[in-house]
C-alpha positions as CSV (number, residue, x, y, z in Angstrom):
1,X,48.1,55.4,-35.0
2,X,51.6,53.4,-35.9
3,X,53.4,54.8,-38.6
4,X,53.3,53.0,-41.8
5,X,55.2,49.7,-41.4
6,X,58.3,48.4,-43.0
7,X,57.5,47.4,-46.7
8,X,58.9,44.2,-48.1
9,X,59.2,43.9,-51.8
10,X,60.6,41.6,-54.5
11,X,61.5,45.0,-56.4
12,X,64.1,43.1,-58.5
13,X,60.6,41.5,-60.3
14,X,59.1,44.4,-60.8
15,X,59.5,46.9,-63.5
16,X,60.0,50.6,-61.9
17,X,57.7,52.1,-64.2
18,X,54.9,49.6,-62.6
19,X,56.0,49.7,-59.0
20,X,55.6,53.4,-59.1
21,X,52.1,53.0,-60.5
22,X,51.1,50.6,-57.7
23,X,47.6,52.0,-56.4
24,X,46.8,51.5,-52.7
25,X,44.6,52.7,-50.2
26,X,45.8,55.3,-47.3
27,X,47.0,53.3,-44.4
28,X,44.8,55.4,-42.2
29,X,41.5,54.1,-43.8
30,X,42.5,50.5,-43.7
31,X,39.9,49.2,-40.8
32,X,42.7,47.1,-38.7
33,X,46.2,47.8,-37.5
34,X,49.1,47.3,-40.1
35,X,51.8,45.3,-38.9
36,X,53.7,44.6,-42.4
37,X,53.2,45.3,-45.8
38,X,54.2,42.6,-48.3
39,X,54.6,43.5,-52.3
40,X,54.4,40.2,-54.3
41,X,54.4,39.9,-58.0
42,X,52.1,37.1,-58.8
43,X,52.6,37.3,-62.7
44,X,55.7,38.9,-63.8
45,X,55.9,38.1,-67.4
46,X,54.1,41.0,-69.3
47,X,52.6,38.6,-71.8
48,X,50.9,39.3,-75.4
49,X,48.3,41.1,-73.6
50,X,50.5,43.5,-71.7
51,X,48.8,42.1,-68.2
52,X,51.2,42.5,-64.9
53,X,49.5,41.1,-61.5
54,X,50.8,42.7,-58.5
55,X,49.6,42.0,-54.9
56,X,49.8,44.1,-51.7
57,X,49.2,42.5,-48.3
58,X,48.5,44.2,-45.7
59,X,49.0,42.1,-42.3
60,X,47.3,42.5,-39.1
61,X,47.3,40.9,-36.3
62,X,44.9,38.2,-37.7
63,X,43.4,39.5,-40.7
64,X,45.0,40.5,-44.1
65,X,44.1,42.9,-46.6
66,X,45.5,42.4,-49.9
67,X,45.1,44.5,-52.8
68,X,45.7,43.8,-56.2
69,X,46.6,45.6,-59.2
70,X,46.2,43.9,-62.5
71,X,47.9,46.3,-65.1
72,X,46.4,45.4,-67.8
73,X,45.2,47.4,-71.1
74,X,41.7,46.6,-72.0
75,X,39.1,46.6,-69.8
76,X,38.2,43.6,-67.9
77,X,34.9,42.5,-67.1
78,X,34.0,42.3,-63.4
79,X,31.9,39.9,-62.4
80,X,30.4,40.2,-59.0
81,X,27.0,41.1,-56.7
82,X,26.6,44.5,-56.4
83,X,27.9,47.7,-58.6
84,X,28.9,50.9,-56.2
85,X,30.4,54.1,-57.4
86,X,33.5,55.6,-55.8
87,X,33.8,59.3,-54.9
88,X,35.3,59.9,-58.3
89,X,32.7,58.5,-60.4
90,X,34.3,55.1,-61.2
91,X,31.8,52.2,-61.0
92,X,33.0,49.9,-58.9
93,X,32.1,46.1,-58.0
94,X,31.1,44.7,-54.5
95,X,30.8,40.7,-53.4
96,X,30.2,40.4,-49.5
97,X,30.0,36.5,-50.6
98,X,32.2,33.5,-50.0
99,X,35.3,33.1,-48.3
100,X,36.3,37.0,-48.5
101,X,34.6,40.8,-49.1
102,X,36.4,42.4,-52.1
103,X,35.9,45.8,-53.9
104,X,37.3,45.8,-57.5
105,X,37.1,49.0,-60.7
106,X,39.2,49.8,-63.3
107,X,41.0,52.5,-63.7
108,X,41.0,53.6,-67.1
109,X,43.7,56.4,-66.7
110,X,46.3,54.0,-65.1
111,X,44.8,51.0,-67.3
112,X,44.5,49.0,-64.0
113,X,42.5,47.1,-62.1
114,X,42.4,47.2,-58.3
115,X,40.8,44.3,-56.1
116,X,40.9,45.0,-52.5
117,X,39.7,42.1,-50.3
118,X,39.7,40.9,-47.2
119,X,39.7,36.9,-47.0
120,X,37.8,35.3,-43.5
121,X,39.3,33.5,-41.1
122,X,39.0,30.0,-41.4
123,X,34.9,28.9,-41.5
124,X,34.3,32.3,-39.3
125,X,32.7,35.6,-41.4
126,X,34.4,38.9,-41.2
127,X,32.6,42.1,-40.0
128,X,34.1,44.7,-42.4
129,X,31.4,46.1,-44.3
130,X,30.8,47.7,-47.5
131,X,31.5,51.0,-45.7
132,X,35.3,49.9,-44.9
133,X,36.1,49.3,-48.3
134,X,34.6,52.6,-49.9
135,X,36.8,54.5,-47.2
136,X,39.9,52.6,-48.5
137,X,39.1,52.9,-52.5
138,X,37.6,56.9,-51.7
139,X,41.3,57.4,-49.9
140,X,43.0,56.2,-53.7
141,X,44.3,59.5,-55.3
């Protein structure tokens, strides 16, 4: 197992109140080795509704897992194929459709909501499964 690779941030855009609330998965259960760990805010501005959008990519050798954390304070509404539930209850949503596979819940303590997914190469279909992604949300303390 590598170590956990070198993590590059745009800190200076994120609050640090919000980047230590950043909830991600233990590298151990992500299903492909790490190479780099990218943290990119994708909407900085905490608008009228308090909303922050934070992705985390983690990069393989060809495949990327980001996950997402929209801090936001209401609760969103999620809508996808399947409803799972995590080891801690939460009720979580599952698409194994389109271009990607992504998990997504909200977290009601941390007033977040985490998407992990895992876009497809190019026209080919990934082969991580349901299973993969409850290891990597289960692993989320």
């Amino acid at each position: 197992m590598n170590s956990n690779p070198e993590l590059e941030t745009n800190q200076e855009e994120i609050p640090d109140d919000t980047l230590s609330k950043i909830i991600m998965p233990k590298y151990s259960t992500i299903p492909f080795e790490v190479k780099q760990v990218q943290i990119t805010p994708l909407q900085t501005s905490v608008s009228v509704k308090g909303s922050m959008l934070i992705d985390i990519a983690f990069k393989g050798e060809k495949d990327i897992l980001h996950v997402t954390n929209l801090f936001i304070k209401e609760n969103p509404t999620l809508a996808t194929k399947e409803t799972v539930e995590l080891n801690n209850g939460i009720e979580a949503q599952w698409d194994g459709q389109g271009n990607g596979k992504v998990l997504s819940w909200h977290d009601g303590k941390e007033n977040v909501v985490i998407y992990l997914r895992i876009p497809s190469p190019m026209g080919e279909e990934n082969d991580y499964t349901i299973k993969d992604f409850l290891k990597m949300a289960n692993s989320i303390e």
